[in-house]
TORVO-374946 format. One record per residue (C-alpha): x, y, z; chain; residue in three letters. Coordinates in steps of 0.5 Angstrom, whole numbers, plus 500, padded with zeros to 3 digits. Layout:
// residues N
+-----+-----+-----+----+-----+
:   x :   y :   z : ch :  aa :
+-----+-----+-----+----+-----+
:   X :   Y :   Z :  A : Ala :
...
+-----+-----+-----+----+-----+
END
This chain:
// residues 262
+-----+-----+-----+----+-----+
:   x :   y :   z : ch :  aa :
+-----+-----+-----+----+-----+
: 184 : 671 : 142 :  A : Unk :
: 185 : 674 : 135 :  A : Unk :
: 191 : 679 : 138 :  A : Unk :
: 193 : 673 : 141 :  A : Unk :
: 195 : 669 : 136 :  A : Unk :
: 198 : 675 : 131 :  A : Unk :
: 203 : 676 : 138 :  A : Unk :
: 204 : 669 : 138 :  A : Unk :
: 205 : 669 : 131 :  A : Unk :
: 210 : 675 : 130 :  A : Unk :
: 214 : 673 : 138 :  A : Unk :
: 215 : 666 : 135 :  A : Unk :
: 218 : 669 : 129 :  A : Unk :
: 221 : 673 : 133 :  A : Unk :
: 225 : 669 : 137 :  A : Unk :
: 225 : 663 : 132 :  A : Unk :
: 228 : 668 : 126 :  A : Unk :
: 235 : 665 : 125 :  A : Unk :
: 231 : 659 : 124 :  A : Unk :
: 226 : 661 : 119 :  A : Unk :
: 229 : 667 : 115 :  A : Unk :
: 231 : 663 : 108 :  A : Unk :
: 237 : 669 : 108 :  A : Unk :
: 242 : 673 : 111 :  A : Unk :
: 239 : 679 : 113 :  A : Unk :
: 245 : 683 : 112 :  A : Unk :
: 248 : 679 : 106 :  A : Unk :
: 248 : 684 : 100 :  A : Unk :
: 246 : 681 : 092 :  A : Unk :
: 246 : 687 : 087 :  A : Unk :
: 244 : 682 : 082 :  A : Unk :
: 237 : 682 : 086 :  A : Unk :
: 236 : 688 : 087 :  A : Unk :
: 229 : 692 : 087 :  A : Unk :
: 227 : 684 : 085 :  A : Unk :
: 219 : 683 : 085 :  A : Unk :
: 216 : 679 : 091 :  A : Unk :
: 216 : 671 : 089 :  A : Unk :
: 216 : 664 : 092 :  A : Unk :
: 224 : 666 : 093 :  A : Unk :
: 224 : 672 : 096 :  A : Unk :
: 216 : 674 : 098 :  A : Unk :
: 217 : 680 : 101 :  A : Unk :
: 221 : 682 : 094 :  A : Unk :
: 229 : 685 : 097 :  A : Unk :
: 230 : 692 : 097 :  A : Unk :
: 237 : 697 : 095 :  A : Unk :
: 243 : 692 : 096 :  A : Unk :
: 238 : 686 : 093 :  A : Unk :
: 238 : 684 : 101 :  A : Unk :
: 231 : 680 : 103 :  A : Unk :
: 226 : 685 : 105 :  A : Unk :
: 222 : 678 : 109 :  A : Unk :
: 229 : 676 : 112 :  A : Unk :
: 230 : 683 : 116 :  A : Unk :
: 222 : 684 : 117 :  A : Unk :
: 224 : 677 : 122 :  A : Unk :
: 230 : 680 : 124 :  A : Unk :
: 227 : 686 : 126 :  A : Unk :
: 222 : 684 : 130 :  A : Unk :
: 227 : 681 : 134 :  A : Unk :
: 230 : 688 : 135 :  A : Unk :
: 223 : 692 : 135 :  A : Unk :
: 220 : 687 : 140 :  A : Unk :
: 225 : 687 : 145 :  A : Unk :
: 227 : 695 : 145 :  A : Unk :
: 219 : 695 : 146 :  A : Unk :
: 220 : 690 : 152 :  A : Unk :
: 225 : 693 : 156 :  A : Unk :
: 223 : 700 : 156 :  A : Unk :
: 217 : 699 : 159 :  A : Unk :
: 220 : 695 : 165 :  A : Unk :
: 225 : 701 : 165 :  A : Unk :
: 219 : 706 : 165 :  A : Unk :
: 215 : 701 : 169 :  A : Unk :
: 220 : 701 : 175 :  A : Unk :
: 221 : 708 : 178 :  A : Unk :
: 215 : 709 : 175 :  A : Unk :
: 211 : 704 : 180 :  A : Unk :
: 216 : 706 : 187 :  A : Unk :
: 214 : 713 : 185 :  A : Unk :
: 207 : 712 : 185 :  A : Unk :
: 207 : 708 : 191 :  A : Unk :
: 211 : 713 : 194 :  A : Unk :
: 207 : 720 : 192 :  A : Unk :
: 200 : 715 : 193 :  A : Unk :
: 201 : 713 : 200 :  A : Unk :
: 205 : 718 : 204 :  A : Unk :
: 202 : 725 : 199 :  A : Unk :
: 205 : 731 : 203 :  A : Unk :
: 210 : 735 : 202 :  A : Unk :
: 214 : 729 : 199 :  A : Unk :
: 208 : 726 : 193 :  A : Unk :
: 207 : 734 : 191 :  A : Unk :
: 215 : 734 : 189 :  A : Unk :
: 214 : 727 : 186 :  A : Unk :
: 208 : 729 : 182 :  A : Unk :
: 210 : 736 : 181 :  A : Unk :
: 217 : 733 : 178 :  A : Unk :
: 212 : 728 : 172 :  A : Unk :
: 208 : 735 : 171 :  A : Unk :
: 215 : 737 : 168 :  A : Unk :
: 216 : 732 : 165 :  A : Unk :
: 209 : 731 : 162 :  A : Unk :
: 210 : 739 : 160 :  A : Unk :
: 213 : 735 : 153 :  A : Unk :
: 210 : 730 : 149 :  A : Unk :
: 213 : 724 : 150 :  A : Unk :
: 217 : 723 : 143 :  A : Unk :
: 219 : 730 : 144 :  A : Unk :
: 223 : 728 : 150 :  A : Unk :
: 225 : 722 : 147 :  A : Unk :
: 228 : 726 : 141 :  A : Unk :
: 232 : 730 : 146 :  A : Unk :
: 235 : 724 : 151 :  A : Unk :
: 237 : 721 : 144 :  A : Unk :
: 240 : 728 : 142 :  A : Unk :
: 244 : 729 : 148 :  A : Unk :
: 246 : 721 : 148 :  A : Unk :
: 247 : 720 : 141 :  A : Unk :
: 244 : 714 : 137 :  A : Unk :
: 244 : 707 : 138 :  A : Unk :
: 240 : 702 : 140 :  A : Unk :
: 241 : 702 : 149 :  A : Unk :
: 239 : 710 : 148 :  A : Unk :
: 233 : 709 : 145 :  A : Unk :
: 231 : 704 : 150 :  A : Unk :
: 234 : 709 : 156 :  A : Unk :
: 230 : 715 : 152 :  A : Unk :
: 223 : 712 : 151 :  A : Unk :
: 223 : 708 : 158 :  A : Unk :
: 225 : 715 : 162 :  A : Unk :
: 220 : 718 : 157 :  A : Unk :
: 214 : 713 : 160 :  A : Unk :
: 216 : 714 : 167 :  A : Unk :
: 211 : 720 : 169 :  A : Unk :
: 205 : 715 : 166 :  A : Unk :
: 207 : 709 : 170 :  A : Unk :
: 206 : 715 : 177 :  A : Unk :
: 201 : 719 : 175 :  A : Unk :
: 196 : 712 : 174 :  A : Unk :
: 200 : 708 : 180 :  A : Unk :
: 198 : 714 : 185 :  A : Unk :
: 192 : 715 : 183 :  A : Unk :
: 190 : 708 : 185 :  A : Unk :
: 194 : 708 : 192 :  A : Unk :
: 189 : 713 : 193 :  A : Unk :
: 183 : 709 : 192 :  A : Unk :
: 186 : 704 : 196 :  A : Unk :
: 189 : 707 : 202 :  A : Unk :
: 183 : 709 : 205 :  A : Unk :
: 179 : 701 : 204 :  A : Unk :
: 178 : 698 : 211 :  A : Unk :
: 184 : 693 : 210 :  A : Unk :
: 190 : 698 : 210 :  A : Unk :
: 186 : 702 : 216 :  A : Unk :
: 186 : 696 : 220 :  A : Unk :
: 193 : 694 : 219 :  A : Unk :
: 196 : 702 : 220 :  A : Unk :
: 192 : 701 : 226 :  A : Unk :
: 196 : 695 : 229 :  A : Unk :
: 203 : 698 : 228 :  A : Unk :
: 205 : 694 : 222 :  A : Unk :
: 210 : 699 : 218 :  A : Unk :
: 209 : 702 : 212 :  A : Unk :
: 214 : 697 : 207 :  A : Unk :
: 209 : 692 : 210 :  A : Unk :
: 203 : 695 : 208 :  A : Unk :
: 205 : 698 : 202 :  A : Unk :
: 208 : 691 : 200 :  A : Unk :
: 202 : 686 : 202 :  A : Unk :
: 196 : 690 : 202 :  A : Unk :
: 196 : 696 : 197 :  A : Unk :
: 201 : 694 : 191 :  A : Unk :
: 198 : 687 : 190 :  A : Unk :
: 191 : 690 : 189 :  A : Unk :
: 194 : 696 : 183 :  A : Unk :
: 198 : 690 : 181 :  A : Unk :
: 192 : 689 : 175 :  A : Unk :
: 192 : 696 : 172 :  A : Unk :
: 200 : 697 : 173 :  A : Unk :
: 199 : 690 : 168 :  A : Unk :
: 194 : 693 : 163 :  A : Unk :
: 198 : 699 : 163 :  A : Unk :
: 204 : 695 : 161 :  A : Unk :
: 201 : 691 : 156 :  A : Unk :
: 198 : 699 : 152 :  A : Unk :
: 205 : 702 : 152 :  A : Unk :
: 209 : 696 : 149 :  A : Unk :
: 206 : 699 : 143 :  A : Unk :
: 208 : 706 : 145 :  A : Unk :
: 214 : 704 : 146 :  A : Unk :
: 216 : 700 : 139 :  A : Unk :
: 211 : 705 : 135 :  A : Unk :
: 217 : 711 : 139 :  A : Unk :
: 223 : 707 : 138 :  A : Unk :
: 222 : 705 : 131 :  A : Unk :
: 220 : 712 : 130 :  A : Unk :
: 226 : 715 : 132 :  A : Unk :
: 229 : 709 : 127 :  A : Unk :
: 226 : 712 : 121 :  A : Unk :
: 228 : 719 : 123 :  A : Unk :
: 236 : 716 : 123 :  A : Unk :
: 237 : 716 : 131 :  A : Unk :
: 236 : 710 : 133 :  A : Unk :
: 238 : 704 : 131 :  A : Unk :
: 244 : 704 : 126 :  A : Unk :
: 243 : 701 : 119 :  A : Unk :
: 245 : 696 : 116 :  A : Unk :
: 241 : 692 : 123 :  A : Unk :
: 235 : 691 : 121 :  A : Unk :
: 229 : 694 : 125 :  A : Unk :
: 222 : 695 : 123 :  A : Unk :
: 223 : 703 : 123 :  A : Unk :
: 230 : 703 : 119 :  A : Unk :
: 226 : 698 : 114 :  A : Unk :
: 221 : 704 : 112 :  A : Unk :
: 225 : 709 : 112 :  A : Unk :
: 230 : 705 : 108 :  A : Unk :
: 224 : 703 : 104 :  A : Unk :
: 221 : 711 : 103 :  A : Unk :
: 225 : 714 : 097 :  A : Unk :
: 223 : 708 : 093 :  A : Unk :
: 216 : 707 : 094 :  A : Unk :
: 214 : 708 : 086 :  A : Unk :
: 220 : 704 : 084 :  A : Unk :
: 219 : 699 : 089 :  A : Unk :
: 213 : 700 : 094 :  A : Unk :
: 214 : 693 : 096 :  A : Unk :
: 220 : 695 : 101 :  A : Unk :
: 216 : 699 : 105 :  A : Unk :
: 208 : 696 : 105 :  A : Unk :
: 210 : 689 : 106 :  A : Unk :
: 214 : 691 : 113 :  A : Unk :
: 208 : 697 : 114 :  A : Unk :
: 202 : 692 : 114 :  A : Unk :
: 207 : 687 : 119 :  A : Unk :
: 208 : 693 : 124 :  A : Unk :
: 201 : 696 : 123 :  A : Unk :
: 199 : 689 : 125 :  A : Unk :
: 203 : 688 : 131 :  A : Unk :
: 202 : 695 : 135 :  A : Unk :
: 194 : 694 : 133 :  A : Unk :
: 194 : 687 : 136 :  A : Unk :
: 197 : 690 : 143 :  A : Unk :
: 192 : 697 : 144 :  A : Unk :
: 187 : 691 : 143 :  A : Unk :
: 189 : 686 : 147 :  A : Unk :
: 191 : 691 : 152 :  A : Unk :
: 183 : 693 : 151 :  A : Unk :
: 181 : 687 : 152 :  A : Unk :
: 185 : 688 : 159 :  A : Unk :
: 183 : 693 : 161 :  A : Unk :
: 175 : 691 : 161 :  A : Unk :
: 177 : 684 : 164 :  A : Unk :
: 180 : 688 : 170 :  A : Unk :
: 174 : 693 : 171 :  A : Unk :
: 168 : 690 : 173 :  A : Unk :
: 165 : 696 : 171 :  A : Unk :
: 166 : 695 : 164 :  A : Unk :
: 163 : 688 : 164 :  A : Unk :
: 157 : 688 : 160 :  A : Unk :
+-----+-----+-----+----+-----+
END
């Protein structure tokens, strides 16, 4: 409940951030440069005078959704080549799963580095390069549970009376690892935010000046002596979120396996 409420809490500001930033995110102010966190400006403003609380808002919106649709471009290949390696195996699943053993061969925000190398900065590369990255999980995990369930009783029977493979794969196995592609999901959200920011923060994802949570840092790391504000107030806000979506996905995780009820 505790994640809950800080994911409501940052999806709310989130989408209502045009109507709760006291600032443009974007509006430059050199008579406020470096000022102190106040009633005014309560995350203090950076560089360019420019509100830190204001873009903190802004940037969720950008972090958020970046995180979002990469798990859904992770998740769909990802899902239909479990699916695939799990029920059908032979020659076809060892070649899908040789395929994800190559691409697990480099850690995830390595391959990320080198799709966004060859693609270029900006914001639709990151999403492309964490979501492909993400890819191989989503299968390895998928077939695993095909696995389990093709052998229960149900889809026996069901093979038995001629239904065809589509059908079966559809009404039958998908519906009962539908909770772990869930749990799955709702974990790498926050992998998904925590690469793209850091793929920000290295200068080859999102561009300044749009805000987002890993610009702000990287903005704010040559002034942590003179204004540490820049960089600890969006850091505590950032750490808040990926903590409050690992737990919530834990928590996910305990519910859907009754093995972990005690």
């Amino acid at each position: 409940m505790v994640s809950l409420t800080v994911l409501g809490v940052v999806a709310c500001a989130a989408l209502f951030a045009p109507l709760i930033s006291p600032y443009d995110p974007l509006a430059v102010d050199p008579a406020n440069q470096f000022a102190y966190p106040d009633a005014q400006h309560l995350l203090g403003t950076d560089l360019f005078g420019r509100d830190v609380f204001s873009r903190v808002l802004y940037g969720s919106r950008v972090s958020l959704s970046v995180g979002f649709l990469a798990v859904l471009i992770a998740c769909v290949p990802g899902v239909a080549l479990g699916l695939a390696a799990g029920y059908f195996r032979g020659r076809l699943g060892a070649v899908i799963m040789r395929l994800m053993d190559m691409v697990l061969a480099f850690p995830g925000i390595l391959l990320s580095l080198s799709i966004v190398a060859m693609l270029g900065p900006g914001l639709v590369n990151v999403i492309l390069a964490v979501g492909i990255a993400g890819i191989p999980n989503y299968t390895r995990v998928v077939r695993g549970q095909v696995l389990t369930v093709r052998k229960a009783l149900y889809v026996r029977a069901a093979y038995s009376l001629g239904i065809g493979h589509w059908r079966i794969i559809s009404r039958h196995i998908f519906p009962n690892v539908l909770g772990s592609i869930i749990v799955l999901m709702t974990t790498d959200v926050a992998w998904c935010i925590l690469s793209a920011s850091s793929l920000s923060f290295l200068g080859l994802g999102v561009q300044p000046p749009t805000p987002d949570w890993g610009v702000i840092l990287s903005e704010g790391r040559s002034y942590m002596y003179q204004a540490p504000w820049i960089t600890v107030g969006p850091g505590l806000i950032f750490m808040a979120t990926i903590l409050a979506i690992n737990l919530l996905g834990d928590s996910l995780r305990d519910t859907a396996d009754p093995r972990l009820r005690t």
